[in-house]
C-alpha positions in Angstrom: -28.5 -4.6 62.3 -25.9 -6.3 64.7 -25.6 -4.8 68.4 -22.2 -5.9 70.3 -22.0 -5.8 74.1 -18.8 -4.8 75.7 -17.6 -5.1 79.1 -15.6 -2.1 80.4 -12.0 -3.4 81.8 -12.1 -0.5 84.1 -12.5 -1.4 87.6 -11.2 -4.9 87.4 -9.2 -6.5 90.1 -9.0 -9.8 89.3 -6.5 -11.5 87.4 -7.4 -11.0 83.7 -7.8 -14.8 82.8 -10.8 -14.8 85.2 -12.0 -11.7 84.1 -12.4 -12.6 80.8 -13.9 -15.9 81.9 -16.6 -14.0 83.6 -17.3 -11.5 80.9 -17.5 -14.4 78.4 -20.4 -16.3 80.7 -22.1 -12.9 81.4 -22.6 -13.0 77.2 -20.6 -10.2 76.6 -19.3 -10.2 73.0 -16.1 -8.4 74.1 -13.6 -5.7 75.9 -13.0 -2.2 75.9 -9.7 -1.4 77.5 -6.6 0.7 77.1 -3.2 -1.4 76.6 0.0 -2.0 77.7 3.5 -1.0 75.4 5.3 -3.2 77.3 4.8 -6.4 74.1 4.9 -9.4 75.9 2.4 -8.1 78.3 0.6 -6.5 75.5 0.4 -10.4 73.7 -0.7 -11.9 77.0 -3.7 -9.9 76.9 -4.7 -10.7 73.2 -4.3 -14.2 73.5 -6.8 -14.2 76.6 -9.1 -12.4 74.9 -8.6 -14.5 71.8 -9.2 -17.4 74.0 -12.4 -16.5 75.5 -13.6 -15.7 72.5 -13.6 -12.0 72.8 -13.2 -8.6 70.6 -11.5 -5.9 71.8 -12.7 -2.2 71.5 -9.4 -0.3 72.2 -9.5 2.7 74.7 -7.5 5.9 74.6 -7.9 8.2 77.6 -4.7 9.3 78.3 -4.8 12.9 76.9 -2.5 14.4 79.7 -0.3 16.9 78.6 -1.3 20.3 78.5 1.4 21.2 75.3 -0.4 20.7 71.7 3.1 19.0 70.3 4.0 16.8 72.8 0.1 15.9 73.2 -0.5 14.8 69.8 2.9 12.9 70.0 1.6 10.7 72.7 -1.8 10.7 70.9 0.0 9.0 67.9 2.2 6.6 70.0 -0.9 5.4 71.9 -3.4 5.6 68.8 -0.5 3.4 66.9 0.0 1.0 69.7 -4.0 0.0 70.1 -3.7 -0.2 65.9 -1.3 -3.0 66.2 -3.9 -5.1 68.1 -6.5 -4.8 64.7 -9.4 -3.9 67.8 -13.2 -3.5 66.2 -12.8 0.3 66.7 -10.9 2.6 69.0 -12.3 5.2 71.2 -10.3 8.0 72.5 -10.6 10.9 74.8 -9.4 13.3 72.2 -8.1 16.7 73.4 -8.8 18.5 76.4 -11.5 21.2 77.3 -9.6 24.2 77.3 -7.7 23.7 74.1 -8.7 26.0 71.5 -10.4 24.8 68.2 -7.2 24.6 66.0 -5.6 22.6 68.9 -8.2 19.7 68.9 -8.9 19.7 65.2 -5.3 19.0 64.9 -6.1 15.9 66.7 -9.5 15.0 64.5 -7.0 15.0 61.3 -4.3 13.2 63.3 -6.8 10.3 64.2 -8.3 10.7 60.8 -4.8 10.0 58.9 -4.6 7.0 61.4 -7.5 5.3 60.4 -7.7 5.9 56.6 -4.1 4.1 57.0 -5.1 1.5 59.0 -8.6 1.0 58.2 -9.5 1.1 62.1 -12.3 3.2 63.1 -11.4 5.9 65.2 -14.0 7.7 66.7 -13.9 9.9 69.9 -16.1 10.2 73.1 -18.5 12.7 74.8 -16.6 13.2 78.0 -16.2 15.9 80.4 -12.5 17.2 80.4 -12.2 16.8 77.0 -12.3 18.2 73.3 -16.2 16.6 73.4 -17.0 18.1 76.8 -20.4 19.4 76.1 -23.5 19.2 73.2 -22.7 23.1 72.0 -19.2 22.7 71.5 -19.6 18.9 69.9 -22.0 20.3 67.4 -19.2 23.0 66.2 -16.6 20.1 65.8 -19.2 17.9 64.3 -20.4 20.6 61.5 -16.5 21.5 60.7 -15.9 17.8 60.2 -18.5 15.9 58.4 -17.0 12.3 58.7 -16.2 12.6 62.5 -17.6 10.0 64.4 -18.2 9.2 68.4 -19.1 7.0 71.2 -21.7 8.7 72.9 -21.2 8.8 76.8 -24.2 11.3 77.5 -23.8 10.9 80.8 -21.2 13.2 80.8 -23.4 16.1 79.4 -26.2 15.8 81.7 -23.2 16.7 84.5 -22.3 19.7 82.3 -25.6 21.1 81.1 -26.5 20.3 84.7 -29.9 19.1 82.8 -31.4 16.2 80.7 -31.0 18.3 77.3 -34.6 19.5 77.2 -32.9 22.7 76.0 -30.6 21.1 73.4 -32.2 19.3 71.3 -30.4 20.3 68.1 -27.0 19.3 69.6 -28.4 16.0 70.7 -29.7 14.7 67.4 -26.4 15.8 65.9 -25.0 13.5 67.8 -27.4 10.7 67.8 -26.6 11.0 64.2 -22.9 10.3 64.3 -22.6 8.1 66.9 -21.6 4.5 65.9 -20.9 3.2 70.1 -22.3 3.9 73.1 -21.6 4.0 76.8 -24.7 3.2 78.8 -23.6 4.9 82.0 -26.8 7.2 83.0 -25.8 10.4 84.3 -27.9 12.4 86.1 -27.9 16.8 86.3 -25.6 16.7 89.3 -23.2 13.8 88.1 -22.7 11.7 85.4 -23.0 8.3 87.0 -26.4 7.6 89.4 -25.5 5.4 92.4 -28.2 1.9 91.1 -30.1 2.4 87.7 -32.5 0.2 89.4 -33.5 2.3 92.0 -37.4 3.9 91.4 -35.7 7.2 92.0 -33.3 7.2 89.5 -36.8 5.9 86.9 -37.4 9.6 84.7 -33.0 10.0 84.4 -33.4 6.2 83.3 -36.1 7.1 80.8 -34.2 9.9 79.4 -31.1 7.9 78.7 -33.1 4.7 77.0 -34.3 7.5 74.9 -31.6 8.8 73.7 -30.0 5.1 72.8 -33.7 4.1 71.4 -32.9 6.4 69.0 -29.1 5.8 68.2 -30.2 2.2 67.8 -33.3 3.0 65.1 -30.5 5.1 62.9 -28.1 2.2 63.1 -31.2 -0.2 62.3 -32.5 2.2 59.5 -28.5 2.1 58.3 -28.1 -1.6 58.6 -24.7 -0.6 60.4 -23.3 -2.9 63.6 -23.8 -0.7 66.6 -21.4 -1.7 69.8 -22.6 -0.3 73.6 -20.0 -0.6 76.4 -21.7 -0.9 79.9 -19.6 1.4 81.7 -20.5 2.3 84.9 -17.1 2.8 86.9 -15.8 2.1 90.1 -16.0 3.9 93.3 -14.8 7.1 93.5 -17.3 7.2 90.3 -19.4 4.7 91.9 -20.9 6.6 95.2 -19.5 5.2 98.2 -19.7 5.8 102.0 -17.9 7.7 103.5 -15.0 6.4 105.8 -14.9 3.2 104.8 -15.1 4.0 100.8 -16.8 0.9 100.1 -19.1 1.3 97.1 -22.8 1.5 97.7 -23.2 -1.3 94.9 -21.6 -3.9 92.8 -20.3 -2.4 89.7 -20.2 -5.6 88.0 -23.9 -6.2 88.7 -24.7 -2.8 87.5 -23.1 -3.1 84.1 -24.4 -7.1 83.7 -28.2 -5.2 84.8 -27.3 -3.0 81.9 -26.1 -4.9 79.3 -29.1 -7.8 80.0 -31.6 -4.4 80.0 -30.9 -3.2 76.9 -30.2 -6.7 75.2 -33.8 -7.6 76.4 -35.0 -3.8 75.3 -33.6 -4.3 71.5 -33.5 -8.4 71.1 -35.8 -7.5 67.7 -33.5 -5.4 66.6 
């Protein structure tokens, strides 16, 4: 099996050519980011990632509007406009928590019809607001739709469950099963993004996640499938921060490096 590291573009502030310079000599393999429409601005950034020598994973999170029709209008326009770019996959924040089941399936097919056109896989994210808010509710969409695919964030559903899953365990292999990318944020019963994964405090929520990606990376190895992990711990106000001041109790960038040299060290047999 092949595993790809991406960097998140979330939380950058620095012009993108140096960005993409530093993600590059980190030995990241690529980006995951949202883009522009504007298509001279939309070019600039695919010909820096081009010349760095980077893939892009292309990120939908703009689910916004609270009407189903003008929803999965924007949900097209924005699906269509990462399509143009050819990324490895896209990963969208499909639907929204409180729409009912016929509302976000309409959005499963919609992103289903994209990708059997295109041939780009669409696959959508666990992530709190959304149609994949929590493990219960993911296992109903993922039993009504047998090809449906995600990018595990199970950060999110330690916030929601207000737990580590002990008590879902049904719900999490589901998902383990159909998961072909990863966010390696680790959440914790109270939030879903600990202030330092290094800390010794934070050592038995660590535990749990590695666990849970341990065994996402043995299906994909069992498979023979490419498996691509986005290190995507966020900025401040996701990233703790004191108060006042708002400055962030770490660097985000050395968080997500940690992770992604962690886990590369963790599954360099693999």
């Amino acid at each position: 099996m092949n595993i790809q590291f991406f960097a998140p573009e979330w939380g950058n502030t620095l012009p993108f050519d140096t960005f993409c310079a530093n993600v590059k000599a980190a030995g990241y393999d690529g980006v995951e980011m949202a883009l522009p429409f504007e298509a001279p601005e939309k070019q600039a950034i695919l010909d820096t990632l081009a010349a760095h020598g980077l893939q892009l994973i292309g990120q939908y999170w703009q689910s916004l509007e609270k009407d189903i029709d003008e929803h999965a209008a924007n949900y097209e326009k924005y699906l269509r406009n990462l399509i143009d770019a050819r990324p490895v996959l896209i990963n969208c924040q499909t639907g929204k928590d409180y729409f009912d089941n016929a509302q976000n399936q309409r959005l499963f097919a919609l992103a289903a019809a994209l990708s059997a056109e295109s041939g780009i896989p669409i696959i959508h994210e666990t992530h709190r607001g959304k149609s994949l808010f929590a493990a219960h509710v993911t296992k109903h969409y993922l039993q009504t739709n047998p090809k449906l695919r995600i990018a595990l964030d199970i950060s999110h559903w330690c916030s929601v469950h207000e737990s580590l899953l002990a008590d879902l365990p049904d719900e999490v292999a589901l998902a383990i099963s159909r998961t072909d990318h990863i966010h390696s944020r680790v959440g914790h019963p109270e939030g879903p993004q600990v202030n330092d994964p290094r800390a010794p405090e934070w050592a038995d929520v660590l535990d749990a996640h590695l666990g849970w990606w341990d065994r996402v990376v043995a299906a994909h190895e069992q498979r023979g499938t490419t498996l691509t992990i986005t290190t995507e711990f966020g900025p401040a106000p996701y990233m703790p921060s004191m108060p006042y001041t708002q400055m962030p109790l770490v660097s985000q960038w050395d968080v997500n490096v940690h992770m992604k040299n962690l886990l590369q060290q963790r599954y360099r047999n693999n």
